[in-house]
C-alpha positions as CSV (number, residue, x, y, z in Angstrom):
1,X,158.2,28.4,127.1
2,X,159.8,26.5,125.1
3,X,161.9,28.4,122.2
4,X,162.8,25.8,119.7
5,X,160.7,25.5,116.2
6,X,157.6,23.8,115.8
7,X,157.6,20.6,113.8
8,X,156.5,21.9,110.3
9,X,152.7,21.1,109.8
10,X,151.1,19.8,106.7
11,X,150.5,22.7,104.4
12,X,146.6,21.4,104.2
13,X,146.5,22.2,108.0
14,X,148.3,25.7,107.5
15,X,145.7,26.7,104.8
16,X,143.2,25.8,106.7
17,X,144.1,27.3,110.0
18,X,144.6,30.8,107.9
19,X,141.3,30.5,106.6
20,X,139.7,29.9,109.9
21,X,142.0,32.9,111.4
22,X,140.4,35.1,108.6
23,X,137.2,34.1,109.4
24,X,137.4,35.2,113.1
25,X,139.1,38.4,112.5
26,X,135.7,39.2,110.0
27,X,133.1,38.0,111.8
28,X,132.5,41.5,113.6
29,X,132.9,42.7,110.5
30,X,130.1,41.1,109.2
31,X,127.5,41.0,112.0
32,X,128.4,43.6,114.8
33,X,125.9,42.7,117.0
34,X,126.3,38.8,117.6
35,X,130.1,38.8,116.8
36,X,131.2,41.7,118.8
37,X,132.5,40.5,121.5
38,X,134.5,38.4,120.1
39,X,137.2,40.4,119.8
40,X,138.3,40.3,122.8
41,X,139.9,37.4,122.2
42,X,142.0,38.5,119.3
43,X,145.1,38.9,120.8
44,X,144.7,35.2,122.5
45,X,144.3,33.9,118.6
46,X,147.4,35.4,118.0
47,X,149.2,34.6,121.6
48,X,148.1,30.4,120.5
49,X,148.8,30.2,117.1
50,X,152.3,31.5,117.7
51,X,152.9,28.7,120.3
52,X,151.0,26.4,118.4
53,X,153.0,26.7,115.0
54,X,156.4,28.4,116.1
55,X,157.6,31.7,115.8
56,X,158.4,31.4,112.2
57,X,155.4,29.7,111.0
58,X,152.8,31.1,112.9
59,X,153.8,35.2,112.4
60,X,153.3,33.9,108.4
61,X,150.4,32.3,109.2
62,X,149.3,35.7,111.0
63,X,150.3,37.7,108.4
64,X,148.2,35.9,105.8
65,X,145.5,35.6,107.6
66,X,145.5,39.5,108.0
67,X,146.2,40.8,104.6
68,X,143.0,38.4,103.4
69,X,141.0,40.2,106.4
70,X,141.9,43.2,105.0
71,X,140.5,42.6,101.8
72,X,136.9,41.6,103.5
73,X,137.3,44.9,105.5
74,X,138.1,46.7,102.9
75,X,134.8,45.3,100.4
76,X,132.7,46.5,103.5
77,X,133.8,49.7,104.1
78,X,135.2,48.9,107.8
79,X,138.7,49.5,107.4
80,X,138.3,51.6,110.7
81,X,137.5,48.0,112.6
82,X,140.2,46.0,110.7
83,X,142.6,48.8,112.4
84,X,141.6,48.2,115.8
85,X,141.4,44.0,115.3
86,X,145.3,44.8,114.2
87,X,146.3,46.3,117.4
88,X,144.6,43.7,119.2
89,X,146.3,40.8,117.5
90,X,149.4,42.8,117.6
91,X,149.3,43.0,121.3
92,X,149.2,39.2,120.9
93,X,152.4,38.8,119.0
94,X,153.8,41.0,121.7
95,X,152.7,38.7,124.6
96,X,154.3,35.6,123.0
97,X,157.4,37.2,122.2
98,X,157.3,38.3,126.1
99,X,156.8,34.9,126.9
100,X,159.6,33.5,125.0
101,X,162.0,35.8,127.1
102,X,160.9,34.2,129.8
103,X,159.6,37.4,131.4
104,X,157.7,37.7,134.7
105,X,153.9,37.9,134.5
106,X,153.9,41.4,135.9
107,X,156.6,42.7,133.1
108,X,154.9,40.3,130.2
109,X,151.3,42.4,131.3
110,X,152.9,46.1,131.2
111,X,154.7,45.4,127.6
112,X,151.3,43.9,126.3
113,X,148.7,46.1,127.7
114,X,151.2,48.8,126.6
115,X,151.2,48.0,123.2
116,X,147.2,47.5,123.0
117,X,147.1,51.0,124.6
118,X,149.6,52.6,122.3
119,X,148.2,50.8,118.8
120,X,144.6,51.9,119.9
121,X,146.0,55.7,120.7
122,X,147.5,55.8,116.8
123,X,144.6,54.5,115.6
124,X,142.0,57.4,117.1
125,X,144.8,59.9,115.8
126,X,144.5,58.4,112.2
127,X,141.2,57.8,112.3
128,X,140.8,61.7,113.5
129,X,143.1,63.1,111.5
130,X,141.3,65.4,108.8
131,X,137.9,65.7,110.9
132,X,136.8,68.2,113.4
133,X,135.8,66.1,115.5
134,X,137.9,63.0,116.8
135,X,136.9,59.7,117.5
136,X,137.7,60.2,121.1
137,X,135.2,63.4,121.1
138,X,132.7,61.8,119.3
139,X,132.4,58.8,121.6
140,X,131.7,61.3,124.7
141,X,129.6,63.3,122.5
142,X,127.4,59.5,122.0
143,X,127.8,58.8,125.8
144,X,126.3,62.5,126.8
145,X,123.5,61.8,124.3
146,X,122.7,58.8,125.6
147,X,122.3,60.1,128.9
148,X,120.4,62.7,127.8
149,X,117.4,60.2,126.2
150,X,117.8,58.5,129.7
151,X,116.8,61.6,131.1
152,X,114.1,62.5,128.9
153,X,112.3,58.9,128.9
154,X,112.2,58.7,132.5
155,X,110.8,62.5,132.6
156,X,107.6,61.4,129.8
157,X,107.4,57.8,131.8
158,X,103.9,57.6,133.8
159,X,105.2,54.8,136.0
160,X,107.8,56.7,137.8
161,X,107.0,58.6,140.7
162,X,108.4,62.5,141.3
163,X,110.9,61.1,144.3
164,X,111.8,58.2,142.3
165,X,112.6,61.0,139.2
166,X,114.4,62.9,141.0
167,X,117.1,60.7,142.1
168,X,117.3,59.2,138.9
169,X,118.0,62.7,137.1
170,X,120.3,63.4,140.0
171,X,122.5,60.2,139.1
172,X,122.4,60.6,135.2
173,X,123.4,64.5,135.6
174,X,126.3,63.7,138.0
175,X,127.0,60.5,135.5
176,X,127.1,63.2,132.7
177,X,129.8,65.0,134.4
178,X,131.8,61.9,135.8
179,X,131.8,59.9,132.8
180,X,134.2,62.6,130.7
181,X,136.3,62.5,133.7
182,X,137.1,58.9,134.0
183,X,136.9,57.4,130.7
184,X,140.4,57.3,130.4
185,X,140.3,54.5,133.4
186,X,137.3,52.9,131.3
187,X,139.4,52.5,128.2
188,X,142.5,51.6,130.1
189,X,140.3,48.8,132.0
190,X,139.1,47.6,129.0
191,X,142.8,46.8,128.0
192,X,143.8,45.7,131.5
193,X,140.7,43.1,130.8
194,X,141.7,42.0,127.5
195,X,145.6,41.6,128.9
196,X,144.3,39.7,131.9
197,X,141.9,37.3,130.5
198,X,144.8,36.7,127.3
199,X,147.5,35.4,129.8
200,X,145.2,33.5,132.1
201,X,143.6,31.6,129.2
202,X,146.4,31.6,126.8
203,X,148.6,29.8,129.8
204,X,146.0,27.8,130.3
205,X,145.7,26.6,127.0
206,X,149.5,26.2,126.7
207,X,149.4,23.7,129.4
208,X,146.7,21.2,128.8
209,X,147.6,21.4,125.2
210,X,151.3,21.4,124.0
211,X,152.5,20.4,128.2
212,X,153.8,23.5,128.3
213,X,153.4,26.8,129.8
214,X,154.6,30.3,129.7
215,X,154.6,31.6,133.1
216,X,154.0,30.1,136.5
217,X,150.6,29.1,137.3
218,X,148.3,32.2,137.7
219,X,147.6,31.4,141.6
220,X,151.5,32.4,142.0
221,X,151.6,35.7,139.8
222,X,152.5,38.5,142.6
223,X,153.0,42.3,141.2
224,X,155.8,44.3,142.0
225,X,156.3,45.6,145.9
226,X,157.5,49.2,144.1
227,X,154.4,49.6,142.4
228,X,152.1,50.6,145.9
229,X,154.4,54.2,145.4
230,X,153.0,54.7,142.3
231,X,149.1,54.2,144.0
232,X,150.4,56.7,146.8
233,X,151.8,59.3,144.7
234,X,148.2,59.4,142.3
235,X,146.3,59.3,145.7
236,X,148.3,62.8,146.4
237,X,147.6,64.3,143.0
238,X,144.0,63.2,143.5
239,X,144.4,66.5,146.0
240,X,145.9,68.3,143.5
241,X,144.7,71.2,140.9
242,X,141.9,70.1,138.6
243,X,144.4,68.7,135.8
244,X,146.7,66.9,137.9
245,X,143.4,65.2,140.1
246,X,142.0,64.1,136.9
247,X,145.8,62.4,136.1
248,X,145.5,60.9,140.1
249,X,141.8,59.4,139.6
250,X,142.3,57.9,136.5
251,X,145.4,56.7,137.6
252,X,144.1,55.3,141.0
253,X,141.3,53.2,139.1
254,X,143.8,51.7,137.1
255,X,145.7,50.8,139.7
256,X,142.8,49.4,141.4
257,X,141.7,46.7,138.4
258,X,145.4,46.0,138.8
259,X,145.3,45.0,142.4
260,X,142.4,43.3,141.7
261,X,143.6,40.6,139.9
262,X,146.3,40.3,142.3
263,X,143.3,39.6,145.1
264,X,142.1,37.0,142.7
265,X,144.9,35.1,142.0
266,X,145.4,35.0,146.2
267,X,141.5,33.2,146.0
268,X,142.5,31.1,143.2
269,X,146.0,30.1,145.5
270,X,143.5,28.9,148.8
271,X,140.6,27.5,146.2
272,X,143.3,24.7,145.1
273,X,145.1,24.8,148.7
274,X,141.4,23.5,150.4
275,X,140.4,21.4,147.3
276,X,137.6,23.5,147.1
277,X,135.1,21.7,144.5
278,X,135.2,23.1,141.2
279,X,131.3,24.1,141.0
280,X,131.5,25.8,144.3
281,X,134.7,27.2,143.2
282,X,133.0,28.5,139.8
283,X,129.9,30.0,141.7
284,X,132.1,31.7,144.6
285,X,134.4,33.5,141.8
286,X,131.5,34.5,139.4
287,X,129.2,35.7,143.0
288,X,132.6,37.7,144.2
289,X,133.7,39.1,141.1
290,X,130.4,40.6,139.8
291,X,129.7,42.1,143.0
292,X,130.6,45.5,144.1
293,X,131.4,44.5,148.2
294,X,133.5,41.6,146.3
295,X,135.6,43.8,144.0
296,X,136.5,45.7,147.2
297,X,137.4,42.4,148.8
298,X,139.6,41.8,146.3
299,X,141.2,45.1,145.9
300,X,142.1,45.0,149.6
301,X,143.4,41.7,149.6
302,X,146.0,42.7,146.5
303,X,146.9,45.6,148.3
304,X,147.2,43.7,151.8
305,X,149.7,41.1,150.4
306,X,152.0,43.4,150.3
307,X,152.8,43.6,153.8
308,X,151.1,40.7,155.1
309,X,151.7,37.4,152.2
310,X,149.2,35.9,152.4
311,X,150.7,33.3,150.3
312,X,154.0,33.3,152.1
313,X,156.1,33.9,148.8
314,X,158.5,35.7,150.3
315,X,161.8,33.9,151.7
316,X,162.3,34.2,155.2
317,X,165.1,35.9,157.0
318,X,166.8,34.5,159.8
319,X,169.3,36.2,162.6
320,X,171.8,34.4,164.2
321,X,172.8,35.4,167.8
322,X,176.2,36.7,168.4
């Protein structure tokens, strides 16, 4: 990536480019339910506007931006969702200056994930500080009833036959005792997902925009060799006292999504290697990755490349007879 200023834009541009900013930090704000998601792609507002306007520029472009969607926030009463939106277009700012170190995918992923991880944990503990119950707790406690209503409307419901009944209160019970257990790895996959999908597109965009990208394509990423060890010492605490196995599985799941996207970039590599047409292309990745037996595909293929590259990244040694 390229580490020299921007040209200085026209202040019209700037002033409207905050303005925009500010309107898609509050639009989830404002309407929860249609704007949600977008959120998700907070950190890749912040990750372009940074490449788009320079370092200098863009973090006071940012920072306007944020102090005027703290004002909204604060009118509505939802200072608790401002806080999170922070972290996430934190995590951004994090990612471009990762990226401007010329860092390695793998590297530029732990640093941001870590910070979207880290700004999310302080803002439970703030938001919890004071009540009896945190926010953490109270989530569960919102999961657990949930289940519970599952329960109870499949019970009163005529159309449901007693065998059918059964195996659907056996699966919400053991739900209602796995869910506590693992939703570590849920959270932690939800910011492996927003890392993921913020380097992919945000290099992307880099590219067919400003000619100019901040890692290698994402068909080449490869993760660390040393980081299997870490999967095979969690898979030995997963044997482990109650405590430590908890530690292993959530561990091991996160590990997993990891690998996963190391099995997709390996698809993505022999898609462009064959030429394979985009619409096929689109309907294979969208059929494999929404598909349990696919997920395991990939998952095996991340780990496999390891020993066997597929991709044949690493540089061959050669012996010379004596």
């Amino acid at each position: 990536m390229a580490t020299q200023e921007i040209e200085q834009p026209e202040i019209g541009i700037i002033v409207k480019t905050i303005l925009l900013t500010t309107a898609l930090i509050v639009l989830p704000g404002l309407q929860w339910s249609f704007f949600g998601w977008s959120q998700i792609f907070l950190p890749l507002l912040s990750f372009f506007l940074l490449g788009r306007f320079g370092g200098h520029t863009g973090k006071r472009v940012l920072l306007c931006a944020t102090t005027l969607s703290l004002v909204v926030y604060l009118m509505l009463g939802g200072i608790e969702l401002f806080l999170f939106s922070f972290a996430l277009l934190f995590s951004g700012v994090i990612l471009f200056r990762s990226a401007e170190r010329h860092e390695s995918p793998a590297l530029s992923g732990f640093k941001t994930a870590g910070s979207l991880a880290g700004s999310w944990f302080l803002v439970v503990v703030i938001l919890s500080a004071g009540s009896e119950v945190s926010v953490y707790d109270q989530l569960l406690k919102t999961l657990d009833h949930s289940i519970v209503e599952a329960v109870e409307y499949y019970r009163q419901s005529a159309s449901i036959s007693s065998e059918n009944l059964v195996m659907l209160e056996t699966s919400l019970y053991r739900m209602q005792l796995l869910v506590p257990m693992i939703m570590p790895a849920v959270l932690g996959s939800t910011v492996l997902m927003i890392t993921w999908l913020t380097m992919v597109i945000g290099n992307t965009i880099r590219l067919k925009t400003f000619d100019d990208f901040a890692w290698d394509s994402y068909r080449n990423w490869q993760l660390p060799e040393k980081l299997v060890w870490g999967g095979i010492v969690m898979a030995v605490l997963t044997l482990a006292p109650t405590g430590l196995r908890t530690v292993g599985i959530n561990c091991l799941i996160l590990l997993g999504v990891i690998y996963c996207f190391q099995g997709l970039s390996i698809l993505v590599f022999f898609m462009n290697k064959w030429n394979v047409p985009l619409l096929f292309r689109s309907f294979f990745y969208v059929m494999i990755i929404f598909q349990s037996l696919g997920t395991l595909v990939l998952l095996f293929v991340g780990l496999a490349d390891i020993w066997l590259d597929f991709r044949k990244k690493k540089p061959v040694t050669t012996t010379k007879n004596a």
